[in-house]
N, C-alpha and C positions, 0 to 999 in steps of 0.2 A: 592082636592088632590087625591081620588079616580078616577076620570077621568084622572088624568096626570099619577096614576100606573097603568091604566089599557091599557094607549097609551105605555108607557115606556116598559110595561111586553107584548105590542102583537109584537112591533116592535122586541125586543127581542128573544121572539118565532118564529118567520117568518125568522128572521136571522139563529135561533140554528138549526130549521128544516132543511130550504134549504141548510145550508152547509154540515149538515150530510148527508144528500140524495149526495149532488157532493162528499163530500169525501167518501161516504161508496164505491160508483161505481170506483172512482181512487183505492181504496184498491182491490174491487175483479178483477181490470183489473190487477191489479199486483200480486193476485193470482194465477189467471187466467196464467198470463207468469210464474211464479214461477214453476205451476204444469205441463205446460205446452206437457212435456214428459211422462210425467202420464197417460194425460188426452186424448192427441192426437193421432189417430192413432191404435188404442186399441181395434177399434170397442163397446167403450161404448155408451149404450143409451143418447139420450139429457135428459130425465128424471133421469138417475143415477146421470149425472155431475150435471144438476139442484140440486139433491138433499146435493150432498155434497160441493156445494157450497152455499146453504140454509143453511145448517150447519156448515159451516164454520163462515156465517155472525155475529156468536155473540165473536167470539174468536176476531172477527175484531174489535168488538165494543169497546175490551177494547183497541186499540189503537187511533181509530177516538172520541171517545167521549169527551177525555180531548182536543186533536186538536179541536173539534168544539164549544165546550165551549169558549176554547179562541179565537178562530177565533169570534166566535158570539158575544160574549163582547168589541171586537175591532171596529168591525163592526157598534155594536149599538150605543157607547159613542162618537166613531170617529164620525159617522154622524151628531150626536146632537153638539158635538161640532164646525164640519164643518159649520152646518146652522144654527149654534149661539142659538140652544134651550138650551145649558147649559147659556148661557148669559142670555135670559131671565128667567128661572128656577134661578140664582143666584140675578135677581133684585128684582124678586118675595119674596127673603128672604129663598129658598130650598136650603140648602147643598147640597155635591156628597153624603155625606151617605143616606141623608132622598130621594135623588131620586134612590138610589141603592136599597133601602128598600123591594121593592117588587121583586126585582129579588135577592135580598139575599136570599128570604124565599123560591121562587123556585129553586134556584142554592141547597140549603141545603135539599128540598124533593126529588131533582134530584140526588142530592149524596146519600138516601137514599134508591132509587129505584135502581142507579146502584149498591150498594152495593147486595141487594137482587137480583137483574141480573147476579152477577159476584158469589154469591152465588149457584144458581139453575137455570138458564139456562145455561150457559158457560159449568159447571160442565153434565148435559144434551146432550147436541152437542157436548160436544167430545167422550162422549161415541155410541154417536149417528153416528158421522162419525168412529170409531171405530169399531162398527156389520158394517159399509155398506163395509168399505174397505175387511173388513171378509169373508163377504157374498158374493163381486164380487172377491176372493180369490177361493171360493169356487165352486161359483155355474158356474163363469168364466173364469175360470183358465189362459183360451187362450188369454186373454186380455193382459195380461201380457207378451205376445209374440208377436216381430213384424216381418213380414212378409221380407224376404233378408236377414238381419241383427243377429249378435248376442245378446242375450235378457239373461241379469239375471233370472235364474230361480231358488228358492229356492235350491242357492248352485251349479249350475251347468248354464254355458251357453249351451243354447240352440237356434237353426236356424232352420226354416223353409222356403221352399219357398212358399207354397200355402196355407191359412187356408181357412175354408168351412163348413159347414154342420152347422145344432143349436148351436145356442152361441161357433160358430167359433172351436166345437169337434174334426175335423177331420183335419191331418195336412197330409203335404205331401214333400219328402225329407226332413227327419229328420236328423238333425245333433248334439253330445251331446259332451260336453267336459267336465268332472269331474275330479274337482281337488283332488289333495290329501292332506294330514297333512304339508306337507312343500308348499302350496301354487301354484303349478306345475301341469302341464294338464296331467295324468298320462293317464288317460283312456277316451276311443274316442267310441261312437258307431256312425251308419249311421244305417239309413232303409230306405224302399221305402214310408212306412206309419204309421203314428201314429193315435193315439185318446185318447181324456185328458177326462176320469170317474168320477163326484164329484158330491155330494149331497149336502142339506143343514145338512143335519141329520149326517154327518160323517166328521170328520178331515182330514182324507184322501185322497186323489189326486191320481187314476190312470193311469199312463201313458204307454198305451199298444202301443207297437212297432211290426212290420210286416215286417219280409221279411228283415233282413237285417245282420250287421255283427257287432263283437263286439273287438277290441283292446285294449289291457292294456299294460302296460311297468313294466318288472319285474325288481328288485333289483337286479342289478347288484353284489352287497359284495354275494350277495347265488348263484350266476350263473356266469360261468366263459366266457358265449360266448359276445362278443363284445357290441352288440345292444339287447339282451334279450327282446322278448317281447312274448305275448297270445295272440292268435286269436282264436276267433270264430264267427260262422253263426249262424243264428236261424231263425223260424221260426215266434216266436211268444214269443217276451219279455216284461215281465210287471215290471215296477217301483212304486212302493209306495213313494208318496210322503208327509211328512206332511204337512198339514197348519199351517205356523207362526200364534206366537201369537201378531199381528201387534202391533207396537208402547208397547211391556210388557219390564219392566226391570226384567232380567232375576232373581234377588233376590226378585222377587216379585209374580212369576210365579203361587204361593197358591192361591194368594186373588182374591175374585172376584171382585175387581174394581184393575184396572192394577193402573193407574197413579197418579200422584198427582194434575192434570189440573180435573181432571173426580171427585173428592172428594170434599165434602160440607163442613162446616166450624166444624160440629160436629166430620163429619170422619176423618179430618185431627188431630183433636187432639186426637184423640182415636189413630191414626195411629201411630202419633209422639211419646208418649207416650209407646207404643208396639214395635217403634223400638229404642226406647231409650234404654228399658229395655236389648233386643237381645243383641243388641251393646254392654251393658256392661256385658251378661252373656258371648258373646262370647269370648270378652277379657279374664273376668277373668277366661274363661276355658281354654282358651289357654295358659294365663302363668303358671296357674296351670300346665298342660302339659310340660311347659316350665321347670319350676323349678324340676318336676318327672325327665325330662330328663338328665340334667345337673347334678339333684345331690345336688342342693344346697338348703338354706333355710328352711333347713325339724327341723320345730323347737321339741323341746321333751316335753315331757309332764309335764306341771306343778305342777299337783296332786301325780305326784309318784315321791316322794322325793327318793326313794330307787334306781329306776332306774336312777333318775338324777346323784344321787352320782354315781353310779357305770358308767355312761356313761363318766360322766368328768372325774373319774379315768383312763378309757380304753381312753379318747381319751389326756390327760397327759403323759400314757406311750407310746401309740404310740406316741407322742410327741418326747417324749426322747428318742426312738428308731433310728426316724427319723434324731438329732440331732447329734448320736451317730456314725450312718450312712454316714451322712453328713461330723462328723470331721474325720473317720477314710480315707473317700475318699481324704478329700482333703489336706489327711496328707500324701498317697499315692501318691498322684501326686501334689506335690507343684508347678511344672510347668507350671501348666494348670493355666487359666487366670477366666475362667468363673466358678463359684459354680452353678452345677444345679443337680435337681433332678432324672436326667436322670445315675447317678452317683450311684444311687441304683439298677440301676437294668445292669444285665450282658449287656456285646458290643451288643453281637446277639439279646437282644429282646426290645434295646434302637430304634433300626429303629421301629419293630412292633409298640413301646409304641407312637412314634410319627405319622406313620402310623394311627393309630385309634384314634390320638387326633385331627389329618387335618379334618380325612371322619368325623369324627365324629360336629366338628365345620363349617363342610361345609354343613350339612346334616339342624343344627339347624336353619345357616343363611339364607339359602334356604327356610323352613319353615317360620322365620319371614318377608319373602320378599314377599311368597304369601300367607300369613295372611295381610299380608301390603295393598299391593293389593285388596285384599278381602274387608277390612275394611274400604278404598277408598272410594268404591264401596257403602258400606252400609252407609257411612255417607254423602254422595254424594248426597245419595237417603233420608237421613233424613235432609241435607237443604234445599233438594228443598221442602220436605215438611212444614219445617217451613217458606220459601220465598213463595208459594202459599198462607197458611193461609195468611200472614200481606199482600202478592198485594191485599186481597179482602178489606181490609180495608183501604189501599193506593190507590186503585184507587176509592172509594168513594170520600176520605179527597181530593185529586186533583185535582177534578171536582172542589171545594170548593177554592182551592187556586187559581187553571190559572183561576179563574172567577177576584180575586182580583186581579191578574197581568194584565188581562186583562181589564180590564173596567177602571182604571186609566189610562192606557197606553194611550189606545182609545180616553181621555180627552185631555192626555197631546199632544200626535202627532197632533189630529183635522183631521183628513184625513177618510172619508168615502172611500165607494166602497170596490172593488175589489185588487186595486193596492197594493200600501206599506200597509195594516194591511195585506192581505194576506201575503207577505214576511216577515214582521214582526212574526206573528205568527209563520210561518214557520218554521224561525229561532230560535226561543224559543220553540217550540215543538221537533225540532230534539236537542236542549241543553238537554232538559228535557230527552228525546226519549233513549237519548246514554247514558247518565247518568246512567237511570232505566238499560240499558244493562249490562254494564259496572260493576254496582254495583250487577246486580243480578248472573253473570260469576263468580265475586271473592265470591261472599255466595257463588254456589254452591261448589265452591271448597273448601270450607271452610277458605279462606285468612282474609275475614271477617265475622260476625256474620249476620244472613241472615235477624234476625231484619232490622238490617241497611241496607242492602243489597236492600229492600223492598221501604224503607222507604227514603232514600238516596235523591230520587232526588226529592219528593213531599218536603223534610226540607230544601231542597236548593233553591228551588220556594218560600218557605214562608216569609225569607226578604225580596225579591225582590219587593213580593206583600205589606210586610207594608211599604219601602220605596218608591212604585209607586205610593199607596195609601195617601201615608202623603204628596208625590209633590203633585198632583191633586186635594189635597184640600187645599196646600198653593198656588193652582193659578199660581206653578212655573214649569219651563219645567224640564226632565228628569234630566239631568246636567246642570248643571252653571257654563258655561265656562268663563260669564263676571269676575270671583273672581282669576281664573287661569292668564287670560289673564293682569287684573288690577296689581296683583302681580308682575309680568316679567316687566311689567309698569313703576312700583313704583322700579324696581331693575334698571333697566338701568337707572333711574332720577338721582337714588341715586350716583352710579357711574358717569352719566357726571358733577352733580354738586362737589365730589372728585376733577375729573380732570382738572376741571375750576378754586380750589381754588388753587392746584398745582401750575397752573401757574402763 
């Protein structure tokens, strides 16, 4: 038995290795195209791209892993089955489980080790390609400019025709176009030369300009000539520009780990926890704020019965004032159809009073729409930190499940190779693949809880695996169409023999 797990676990292995290796390279070739504009053209080193495509490789992992798992389980039971070693393994007296056995226990160390992978390195490499995108921000600025064309540049297109000199500094026919608050190209400079200043040691981006001219478009509503615009020449313009904080959510801008992909399983619940708390201080200072504004809700003190009495007194008689107010109005004008409050106060300061209840109600709604906003925003940022915590425990548990989907399946079809287990799997990788998508879009949004969100498509793989699991050791194929087919059988019998006693 030990020689049949140690033939079972290397075939096994031989399969999970070699299709990781072809799927890791199909993933970075579609990196590869993804960045492709990034990457191309930029005058980056081959050692930069090399390196952040080294660091990219473990973000990939967590999607190639559970694919090769399954693929590799397909692969190995399909073969056995095709060359009849589950036949003789079954006359031998071995179940599917007792020869599953030894890749149960590697599949369950391999879910332990990705768990600790998807813990501290993942969380590693993205902060790692994080400094690098930084650092070629900084120390390259002109990468990020291509040469003809117009090039996003923190906030302003910018065109050159020539770059030149150390890590591409010196530029030549500068062209800028800076937008303003409504999105609109207000202002335009040209020069005959530029050069982009940056260190590692400083956030800042100098871009000194030579020789050239400067245009802006003035407001029209303060100037009464037609086309209103500023001109001027210079000799020598300098631009300050900052360095982005690449890939930061801007309510996050404090901490020194930006994201929630870049956090270990300790920082995220420290994190969670901290901005739970925010979230609810911020609330209840806001309606705090809210209730100041309005007016309402301001309860009185319960300890001073003195003031209580006298408060209920004073707000009785203005009661009855109000009342008194009210009948003698609308004893004065019995024509009028509507009773309203507006009936206390003279003609002339009825527009003011409604006046200052519109600004005043448009002013509050305004405030709770970008509190609203806001709050979006910060809860946004606290599911995805609770949807990171559980993917690190969801993609261990998944390795675990497409192993049982897979290694049944492999029995049941009987098909080695390359051909149908690869589309196979395929096809149940992208079920899985879209699912995980799907469900972790509506956690962040908060539509659903980000637990689920997480966990969604590893509990929708886990029947699948015990009802693969329980065909492949009754011996029977996926579905049993002979009991569909027999039925329809047994109905049309029934009805011709009806129509024969008819006649």
């Amino acid at each position: 038995m030990r020689i049949l797990d140690r033939y079972i676990l290397s075939r096994f292995v031989f399969n999970f290795v070699s299709s990781f290796v072809i799927l890791m390279f199909i993933f970075i070739f579609q990196t590869i195209w993804l960045f492709i504009d990034d990457l191309a053209g930029k005058g980056l080193d081959i050692i930069i791209i090399g390196k952040f495509l080294f660091y990219l490789m473990p973000d990939l992992t967590e999607k190639v892993l559970p694919l090769t798992v399954l693929l590799s389980s397909i692969l190995t039971f399909g073969s056995f089955a095709e060359s009849y070693e589950f036949a003789a393994m079954k006359a031998s007296g071995i179940s599917l489980q007792r020869s599953m056995l030894s890749l149960i226990v590697f599949v369950v160390l391999l879910g332990g080790v990705t768990f600790f992978f998807a813990n501290t390195v993942i969380p590693l490499s993205q902060r790692k390609i994080y400094n690098l995108r930084k650092n070629i921000a900084k120390v390259k600025p002109a990468a990020v400019v291509a040469e003809g064309v117009f090039s996003d540049f923190e906030g302003m297109n910018i065109k050159v025709d020539e770059k030149h000199g150390e890590n591409d500094r010196y530029l030549k026919n500068v062209i800028i176009h800076i937008k303003n608050k409504g999105n609109v190209n207000s202002t335009v400079i040209k020069s005959e030369k530029g050069e982009l200043i940056s260190s590692e040691e400083s956030d800042i981006i100098q871009l000194v300009l030579t020789n050239g001219h400067y245009y802006e478009d003035v407001d029209s509503k303060k100037n009464k000539l037609k086309y209103p615009h500023a001109k001027a020449s210079f000799d020598t313009y300098t631009m300050n520009i900052e360095v982005p904080e690449l890939d930061k959510e801007d309510l996050e801008a404090e901490r020194d780990i930006s994201t929630d992909k870049m956090k270990n399983i300790s920082r995220l619940r420290k994190d969670i926890d901290s901005l739970k708390q925010d979230n609810y201080r911020i609330v209840r200072a806001f309606s705090k704020n809210m209730e100041s504004r309005m007016g309402v809700f301001a309860p009185l003190d319960p300890k001073d019965t003195l003031k209580t009495k006298t408060a209920l007194q004073k707000k009785q008689d203005s009661i009855r004032q109000i009342k008194l107010k009210l009948y003698r109005a609308n004893k004065a004008k019995q024509d009028s159809v509507k009773e309203s409050v507006l009936y206390l106060f003279p003609d002339w300061q009825q527009i003011q009073v409604l006046s200052a209840a519109k600004n005043n109600t448009t002013n509050i709604l305004n405030s709770v729409r970008g509190k609203k906003e806001e709050m979006q925003k910060r809860y946004k940022i606290y599911n995805m930190h609770i949807l990171s915590l559980h993917n690190k425990f969801a993609l261990a548990f998944s390795c675990i499940i497409l192993f049982f989907v897979g290694a049944p399946l492999g029995a049941i079809i009987r098909k080695g190779g390359l051909g149908l287990p690869m589309v196979i799997a395929i096809i149940l990788f992208l079920i899985y693949y879209f699912i995980g998508v799907f469900a972790g879009n509506y956690a962040k949004e908060g539509n659903i809880h980000p637990m689920l969100g997480a966990w969604l498509s590893t509990l929708i793989m886990l029947p699948l695996g015990v009802f693969l699991t329980k065909r492949a050791t009754e011996d029977k194929g996926m579905v049993n169409f002979g009991v569909v087919t027999d039925f329809f059988k047994n109905l049309f019998k029934k009805k011709d023999k009806s129509g024969s006693d008819d006649n």
